[in-house]
PADRENSE-706961 format. One record per residue (C-alpha): residue number from 1; x, y, z negated. Coordinates in nm, 4 decimals, always signed. Layout:
# PADRENSE-706961
[NUM,[X,Y,Z]]
...
//
This chain:
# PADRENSE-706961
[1,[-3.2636,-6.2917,-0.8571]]
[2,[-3.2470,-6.4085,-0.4759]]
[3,[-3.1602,-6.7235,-0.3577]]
[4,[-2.8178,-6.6261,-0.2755]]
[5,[-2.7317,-6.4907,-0.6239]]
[6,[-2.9366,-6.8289,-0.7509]]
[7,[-2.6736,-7.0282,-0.5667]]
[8,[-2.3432,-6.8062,-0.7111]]
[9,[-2.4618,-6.8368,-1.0448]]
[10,[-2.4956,-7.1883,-1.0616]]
[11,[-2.1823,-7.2512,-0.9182]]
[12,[-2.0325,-6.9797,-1.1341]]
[13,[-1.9551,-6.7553,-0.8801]]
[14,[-2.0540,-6.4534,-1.0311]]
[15,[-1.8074,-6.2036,-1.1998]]
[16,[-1.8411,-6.0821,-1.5772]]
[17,[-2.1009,-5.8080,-1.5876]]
[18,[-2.3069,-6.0088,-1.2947]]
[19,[-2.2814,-6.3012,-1.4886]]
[20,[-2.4279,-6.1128,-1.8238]]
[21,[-2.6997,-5.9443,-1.6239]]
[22,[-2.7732,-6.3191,-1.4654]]
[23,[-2.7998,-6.5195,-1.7666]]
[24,[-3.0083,-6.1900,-1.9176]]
[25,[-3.2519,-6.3145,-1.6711]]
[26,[-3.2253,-6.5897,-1.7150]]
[27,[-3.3067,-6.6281,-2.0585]]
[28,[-3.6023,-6.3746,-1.9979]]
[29,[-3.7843,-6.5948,-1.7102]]
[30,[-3.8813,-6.9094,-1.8266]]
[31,[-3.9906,-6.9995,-1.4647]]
[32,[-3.6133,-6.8877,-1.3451]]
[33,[-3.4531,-7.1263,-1.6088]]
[34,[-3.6428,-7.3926,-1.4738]]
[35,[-3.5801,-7.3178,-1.0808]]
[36,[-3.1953,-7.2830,-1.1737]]
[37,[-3.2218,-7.6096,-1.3930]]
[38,[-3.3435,-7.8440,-1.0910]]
[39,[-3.0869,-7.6270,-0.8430]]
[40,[-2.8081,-7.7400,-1.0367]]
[41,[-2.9676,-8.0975,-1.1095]]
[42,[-2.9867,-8.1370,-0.7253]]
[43,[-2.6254,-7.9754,-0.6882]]
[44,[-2.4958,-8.2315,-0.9364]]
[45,[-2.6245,-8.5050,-0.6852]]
[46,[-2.4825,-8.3395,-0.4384]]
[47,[-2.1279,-8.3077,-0.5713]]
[48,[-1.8485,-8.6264,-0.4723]]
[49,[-1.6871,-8.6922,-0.7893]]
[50,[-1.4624,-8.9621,-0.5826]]
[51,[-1.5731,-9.2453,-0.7708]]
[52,[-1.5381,-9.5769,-0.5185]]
[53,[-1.8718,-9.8018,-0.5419]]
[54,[-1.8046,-10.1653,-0.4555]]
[55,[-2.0396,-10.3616,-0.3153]]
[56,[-2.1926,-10.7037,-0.4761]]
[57,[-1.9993,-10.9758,-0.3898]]
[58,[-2.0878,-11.1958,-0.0448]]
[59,[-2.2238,-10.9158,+0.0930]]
[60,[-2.1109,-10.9459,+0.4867]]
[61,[-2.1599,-11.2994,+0.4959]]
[62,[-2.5422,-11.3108,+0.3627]]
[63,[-2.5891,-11.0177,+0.5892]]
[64,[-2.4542,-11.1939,+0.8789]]
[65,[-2.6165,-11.5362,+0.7969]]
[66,[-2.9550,-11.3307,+0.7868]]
[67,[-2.9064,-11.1353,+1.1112]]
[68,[-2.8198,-11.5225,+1.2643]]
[69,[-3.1532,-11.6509,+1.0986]]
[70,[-3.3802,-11.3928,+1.2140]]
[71,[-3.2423,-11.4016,+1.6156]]
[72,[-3.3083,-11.7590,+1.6187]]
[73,[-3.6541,-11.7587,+1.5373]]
[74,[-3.7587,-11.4381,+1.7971]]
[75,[-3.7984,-11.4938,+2.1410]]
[76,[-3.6933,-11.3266,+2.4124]]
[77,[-3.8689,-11.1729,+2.6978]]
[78,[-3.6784,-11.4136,+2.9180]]
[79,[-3.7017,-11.7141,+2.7208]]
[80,[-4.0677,-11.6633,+2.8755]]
[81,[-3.9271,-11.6858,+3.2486]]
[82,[-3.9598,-12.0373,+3.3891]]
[83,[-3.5837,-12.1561,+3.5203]]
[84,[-3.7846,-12.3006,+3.7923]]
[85,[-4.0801,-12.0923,+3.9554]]
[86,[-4.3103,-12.3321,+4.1771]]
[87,[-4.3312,-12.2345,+4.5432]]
[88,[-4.7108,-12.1867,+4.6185]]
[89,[-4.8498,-12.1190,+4.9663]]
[90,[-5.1114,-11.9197,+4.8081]]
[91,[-4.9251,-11.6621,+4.6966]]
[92,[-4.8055,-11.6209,+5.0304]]
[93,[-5.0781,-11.5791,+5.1762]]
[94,[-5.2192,-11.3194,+4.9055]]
[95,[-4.8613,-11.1537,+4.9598]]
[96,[-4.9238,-11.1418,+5.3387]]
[97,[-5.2973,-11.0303,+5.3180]]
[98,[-5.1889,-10.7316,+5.0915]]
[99,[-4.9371,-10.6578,+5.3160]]
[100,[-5.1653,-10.6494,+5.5970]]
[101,[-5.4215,-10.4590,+5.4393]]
[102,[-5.2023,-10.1425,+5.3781]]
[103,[-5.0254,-10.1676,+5.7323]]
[104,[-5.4030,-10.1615,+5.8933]]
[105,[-5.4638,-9.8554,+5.6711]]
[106,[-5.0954,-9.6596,+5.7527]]
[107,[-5.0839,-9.7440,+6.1436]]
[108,[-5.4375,-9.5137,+6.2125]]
[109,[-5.2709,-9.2275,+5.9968]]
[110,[-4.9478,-9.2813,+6.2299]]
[111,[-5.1591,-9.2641,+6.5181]]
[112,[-5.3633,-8.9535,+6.4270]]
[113,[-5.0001,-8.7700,+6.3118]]
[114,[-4.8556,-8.8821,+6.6709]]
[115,[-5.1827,-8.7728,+6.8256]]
[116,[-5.1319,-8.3452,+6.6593]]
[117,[-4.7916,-8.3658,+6.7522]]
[118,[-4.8301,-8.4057,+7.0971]]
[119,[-5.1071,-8.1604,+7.1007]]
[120,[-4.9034,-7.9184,+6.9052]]
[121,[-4.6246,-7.9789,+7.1874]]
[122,[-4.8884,-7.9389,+7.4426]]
[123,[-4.9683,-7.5998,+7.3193]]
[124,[-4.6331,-7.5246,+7.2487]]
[125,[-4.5678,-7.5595,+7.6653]]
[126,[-4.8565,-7.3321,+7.7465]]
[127,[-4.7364,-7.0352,+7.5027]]
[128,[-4.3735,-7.0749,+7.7083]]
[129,[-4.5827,-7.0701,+8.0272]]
[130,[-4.7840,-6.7901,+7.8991]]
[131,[-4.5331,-6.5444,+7.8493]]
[132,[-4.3872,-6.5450,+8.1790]]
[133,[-4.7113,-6.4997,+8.2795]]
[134,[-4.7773,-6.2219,+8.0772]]
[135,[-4.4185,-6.0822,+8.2094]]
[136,[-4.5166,-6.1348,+8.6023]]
[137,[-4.8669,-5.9468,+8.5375]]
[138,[-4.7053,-5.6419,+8.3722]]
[139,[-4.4725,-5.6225,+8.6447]]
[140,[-4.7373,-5.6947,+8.9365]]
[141,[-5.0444,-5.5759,+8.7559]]
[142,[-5.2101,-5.9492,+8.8399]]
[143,[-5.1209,-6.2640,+8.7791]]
[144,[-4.9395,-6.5454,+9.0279]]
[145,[-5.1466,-6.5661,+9.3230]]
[146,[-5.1470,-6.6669,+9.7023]]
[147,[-5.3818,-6.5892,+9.9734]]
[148,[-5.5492,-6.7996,+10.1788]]
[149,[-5.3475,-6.7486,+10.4769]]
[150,[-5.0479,-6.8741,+10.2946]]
[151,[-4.9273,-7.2013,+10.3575]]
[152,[-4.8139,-7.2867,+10.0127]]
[153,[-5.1607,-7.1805,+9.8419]]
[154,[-5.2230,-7.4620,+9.6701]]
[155,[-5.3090,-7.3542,+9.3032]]
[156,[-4.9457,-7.5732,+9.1539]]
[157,[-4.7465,-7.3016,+9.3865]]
[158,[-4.8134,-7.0166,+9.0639]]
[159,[-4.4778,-7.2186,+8.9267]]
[160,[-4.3081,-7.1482,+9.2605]]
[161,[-4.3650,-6.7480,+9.1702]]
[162,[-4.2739,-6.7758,+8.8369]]
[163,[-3.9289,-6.9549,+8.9070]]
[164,[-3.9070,-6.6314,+9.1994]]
[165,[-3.9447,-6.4137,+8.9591]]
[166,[-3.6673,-6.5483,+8.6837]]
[167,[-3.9924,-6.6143,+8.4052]]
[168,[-3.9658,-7.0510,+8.4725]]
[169,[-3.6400,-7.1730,+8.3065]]
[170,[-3.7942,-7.5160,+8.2011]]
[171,[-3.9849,-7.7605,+8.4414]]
[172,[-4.0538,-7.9684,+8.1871]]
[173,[-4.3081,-7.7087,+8.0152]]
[174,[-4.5251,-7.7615,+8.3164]]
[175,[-4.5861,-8.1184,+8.1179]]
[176,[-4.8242,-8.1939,+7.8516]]
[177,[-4.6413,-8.3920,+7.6361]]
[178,[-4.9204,-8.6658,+7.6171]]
[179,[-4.9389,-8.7735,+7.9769]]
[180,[-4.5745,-8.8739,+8.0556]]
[181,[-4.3198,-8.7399,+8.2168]]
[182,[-4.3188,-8.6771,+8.6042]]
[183,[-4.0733,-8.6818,+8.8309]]
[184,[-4.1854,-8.3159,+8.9094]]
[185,[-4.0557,-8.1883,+8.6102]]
[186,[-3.7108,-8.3727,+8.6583]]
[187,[-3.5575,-8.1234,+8.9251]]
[188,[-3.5688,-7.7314,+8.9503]]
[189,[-3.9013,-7.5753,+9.0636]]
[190,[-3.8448,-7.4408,+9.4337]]
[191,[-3.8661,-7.1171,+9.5048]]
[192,[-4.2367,-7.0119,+9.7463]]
[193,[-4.0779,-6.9810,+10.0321]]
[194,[-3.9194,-7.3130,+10.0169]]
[195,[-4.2513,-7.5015,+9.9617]]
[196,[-4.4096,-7.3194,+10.1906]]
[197,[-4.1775,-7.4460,+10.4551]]
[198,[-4.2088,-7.7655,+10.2982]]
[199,[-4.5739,-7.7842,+10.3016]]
[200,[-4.5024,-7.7960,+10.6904]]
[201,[-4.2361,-8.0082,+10.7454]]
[202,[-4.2431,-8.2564,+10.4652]]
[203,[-4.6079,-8.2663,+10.3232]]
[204,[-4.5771,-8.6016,+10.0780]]
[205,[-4.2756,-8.4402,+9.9314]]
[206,[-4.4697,-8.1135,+9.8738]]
[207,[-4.7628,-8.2977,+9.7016]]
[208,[-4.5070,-8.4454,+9.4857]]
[209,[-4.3549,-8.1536,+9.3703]]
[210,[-4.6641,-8.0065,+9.2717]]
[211,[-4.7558,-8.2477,+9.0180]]
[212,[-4.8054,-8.0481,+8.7369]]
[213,[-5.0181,-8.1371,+8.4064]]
[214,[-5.2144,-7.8286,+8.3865]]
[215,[-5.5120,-7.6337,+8.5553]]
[216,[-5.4511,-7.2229,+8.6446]]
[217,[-5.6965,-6.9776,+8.6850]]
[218,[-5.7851,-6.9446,+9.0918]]
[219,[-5.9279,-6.5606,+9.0051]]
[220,[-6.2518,-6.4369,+9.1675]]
[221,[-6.4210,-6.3209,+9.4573]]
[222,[-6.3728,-5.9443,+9.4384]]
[223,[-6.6403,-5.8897,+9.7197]]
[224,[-6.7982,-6.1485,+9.9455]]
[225,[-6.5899,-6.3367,+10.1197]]
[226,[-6.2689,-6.1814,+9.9693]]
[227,[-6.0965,-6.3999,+9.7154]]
[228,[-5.8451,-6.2390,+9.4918]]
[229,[-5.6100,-6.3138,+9.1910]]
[230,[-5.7252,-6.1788,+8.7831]]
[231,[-5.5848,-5.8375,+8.6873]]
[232,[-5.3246,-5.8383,+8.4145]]
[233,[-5.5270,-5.8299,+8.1321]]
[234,[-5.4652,-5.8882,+7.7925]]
[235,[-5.8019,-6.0227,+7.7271]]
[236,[-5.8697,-6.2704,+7.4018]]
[237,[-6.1524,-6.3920,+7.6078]]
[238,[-5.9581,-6.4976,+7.9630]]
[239,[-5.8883,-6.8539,+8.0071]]
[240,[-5.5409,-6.8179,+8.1999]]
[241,[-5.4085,-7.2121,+8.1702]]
[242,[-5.5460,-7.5371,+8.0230]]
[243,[-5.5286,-7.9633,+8.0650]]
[244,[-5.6036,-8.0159,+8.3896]]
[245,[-5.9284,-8.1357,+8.3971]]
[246,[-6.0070,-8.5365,+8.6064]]
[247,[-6.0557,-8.4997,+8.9685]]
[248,[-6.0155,-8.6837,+9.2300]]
[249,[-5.8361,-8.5901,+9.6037]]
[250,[-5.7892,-8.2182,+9.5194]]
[251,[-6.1224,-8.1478,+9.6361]]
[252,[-6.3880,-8.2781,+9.3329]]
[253,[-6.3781,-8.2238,+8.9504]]
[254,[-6.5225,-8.5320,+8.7506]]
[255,[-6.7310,-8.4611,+8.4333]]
[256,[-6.5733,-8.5406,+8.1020]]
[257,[-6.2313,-8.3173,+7.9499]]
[258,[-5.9008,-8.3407,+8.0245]]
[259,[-5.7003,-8.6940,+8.0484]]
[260,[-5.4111,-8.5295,+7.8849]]
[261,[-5.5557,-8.5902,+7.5413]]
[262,[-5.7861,-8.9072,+7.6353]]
[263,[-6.0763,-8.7284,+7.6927]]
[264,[-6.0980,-8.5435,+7.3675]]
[265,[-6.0411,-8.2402,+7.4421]]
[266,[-5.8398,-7.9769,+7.6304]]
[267,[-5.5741,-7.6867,+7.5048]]
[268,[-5.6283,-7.3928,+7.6738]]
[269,[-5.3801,-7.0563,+7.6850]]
[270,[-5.6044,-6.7182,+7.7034]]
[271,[-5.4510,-6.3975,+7.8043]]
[272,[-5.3825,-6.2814,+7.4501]]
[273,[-5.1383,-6.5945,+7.4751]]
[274,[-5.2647,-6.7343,+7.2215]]
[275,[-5.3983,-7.1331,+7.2218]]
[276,[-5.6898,-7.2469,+7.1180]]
[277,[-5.7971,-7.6019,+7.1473]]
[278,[-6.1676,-7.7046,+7.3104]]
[279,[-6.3620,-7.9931,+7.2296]]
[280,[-6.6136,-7.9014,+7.5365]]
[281,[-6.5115,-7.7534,+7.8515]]
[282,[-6.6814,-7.4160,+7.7680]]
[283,[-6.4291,-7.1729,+7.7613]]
[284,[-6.6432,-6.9065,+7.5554]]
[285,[-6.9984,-6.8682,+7.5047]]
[286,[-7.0843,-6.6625,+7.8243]]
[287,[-6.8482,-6.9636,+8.0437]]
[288,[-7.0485,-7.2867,+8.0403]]
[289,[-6.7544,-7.4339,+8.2390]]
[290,[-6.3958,-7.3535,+8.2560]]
[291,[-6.3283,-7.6022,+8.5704]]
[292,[-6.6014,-7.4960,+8.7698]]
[293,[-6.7483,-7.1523,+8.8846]]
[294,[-7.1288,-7.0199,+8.8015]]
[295,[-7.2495,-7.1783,+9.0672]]
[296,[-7.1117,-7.5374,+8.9469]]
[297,[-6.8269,-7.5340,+9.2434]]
[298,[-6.4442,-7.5883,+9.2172]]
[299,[-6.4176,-7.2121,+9.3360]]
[300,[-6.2807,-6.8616,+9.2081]]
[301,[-6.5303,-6.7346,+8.9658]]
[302,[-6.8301,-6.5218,+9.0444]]
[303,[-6.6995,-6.2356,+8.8868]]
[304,[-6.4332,-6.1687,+8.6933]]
[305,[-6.5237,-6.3204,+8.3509]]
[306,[-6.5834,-6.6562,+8.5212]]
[307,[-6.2986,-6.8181,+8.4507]]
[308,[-6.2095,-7.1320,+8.6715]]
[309,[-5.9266,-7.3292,+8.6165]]
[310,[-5.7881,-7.5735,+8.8822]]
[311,[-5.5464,-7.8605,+8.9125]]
[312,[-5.2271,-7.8091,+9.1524]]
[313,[-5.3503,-7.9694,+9.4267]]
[314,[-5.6392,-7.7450,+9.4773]]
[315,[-5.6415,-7.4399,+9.6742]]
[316,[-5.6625,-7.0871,+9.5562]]
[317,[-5.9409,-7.0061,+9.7624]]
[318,[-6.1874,-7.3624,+9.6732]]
[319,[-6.1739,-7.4422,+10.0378]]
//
């Protein structure tokens, strides 16, 4: 007998032949008897006959008078509280100390995230820069570039033949973030020409629209003698633009890196266009100096791996 035929037959559910063959089974299974006894024991419990129980008299009122008693003698969490909390000049100052303590801890972190931010946006300016460079030297198989004989050589002029060639847009990626902006980058780049006629007529106002942040590679001397621009390659290894490194009169680089980033270091755009930043002023391992040539001079290179990277006021040619 399952559970569900259990259940009919003590509720006498079953009809007459399942009933006989039940209580056959019954009667034959003393363990059975005893499993149906305590099922309908437990079903008798069970049932509501609808008889009303009352309760004992006074009920509610001792259970309301004992609910009363028992709040009355626990306290609360705010019985605790004082109603008047005494103003102590120590605890400011404990307050105050704390809360000096965490601001001296937060403001370096603030610094440091300021600090990759701008050399993020930094970087950020010289991939921009890069790609119109990368544009000009597939057209003209070399990158921005004027001769010596030019009066607008000065090394700042390679924005001048970018803006020519429709590849500068935005003056203000010619600023590193970190050093301010200039009033340079305020007003659309001339085109060569222009500064070239400038550089005659109106040299303080030339000067000051050459104020760029960052150094460009001056090329190499092809043969002696004969200065010329880098060919347009896409090399991992050729330092194209960085921070402009400290120098003084457009004619000397000081030691140290780039003021840009407070001396710590420089960002420098290779040919590949991609960034890399440089705690030392060594380019790659075979380039001791990205600012000056192999023979320690503010020059084009010595050949064409030597990369040197000038400020805008210097001239292509290092003279």
């Amino acid at each position: 007998m399952n559970a569900q035929e259990m259940l009919d037959y003590a509720f006498g559910q079953l009809d007459g032949p399942a009933q006989e063959r039940a209580a056959q089974e019954v009667a034959g299974d003393p363990s059975l008897a005893l499993k149906l006894d305590l099922l309908q024991r437990g079903l008798d419990q069970l049932l509501d006959d609808g008889e009303l129980i009352e309760p004992p008299p006074g009920l509610a009122a001792r259970t309301i008078q004992h609910v009363a008693e028992h709040r009355s003698r626990r306290r609360m969490i705010l019985d605790l509280v004082p109603v008047k909390v005494p103003f102590r000049w120590t605890d400011v100052a404990v307050a105050a100390g704390i809360f000096l303590a965490g601001l001296l801890t937060l403001l370096p972190a603030v610094h440091r995230s300021k600090v990759r931010m701008d050399q993020a946006g930094c970087g950020f300016n010289l991939q921009q820069l890069g790609v119109g460079m990368a544009q000009y030297a597939d057209k003209h198989h070399y990158y921005p570039y004027a001769t010596p004989d030019n009066p607008a050589s000065h090394v700042g002029t390679f924005a001048s033949m970018l803006h020519d060639a429709g590849l500068l847009h935005d003056p203000t990626t010619l600023d590193c973030p970190c050093n301010g902006t200039h009033v340079s980058s305020q007003s659309p780049v001339p085109g060569h020409q222009a500064l070239a006629e400038l550089r005659l007529t109106d040299p303080d106002r030339y000067h000051k629209l050459l104020c760029w942040d960052y150094a460009y590679n001056v090329g190499y001397q092809h043969a002696p003698g004969r200065p010329g621009p880098i060919h347009g390659l896409h090399s991992a290894n050729l330092a194209i633009l960085a921070d402009e490194p400290p120098h003084r009169d457009g004619t000397t680089i000081l030691d140290g890196n780039s003021l840009n980033h407070g001396g710590r270091g420089q960002n420098v755009l290779f040919a590949d266009l991609h960034v890399r930043w440089h705690n030392t002023r060594r380019s790659t391992p075979e380039d001791a100096d990205m600012f000056l040539n192999d023979a320690r001079r503010p020059a084009p290179g010595m050949r064409p791996t030597d990369a040197v990277l000038l400020p805008a006021m210097f001239r292509f040619d290092g003279q």
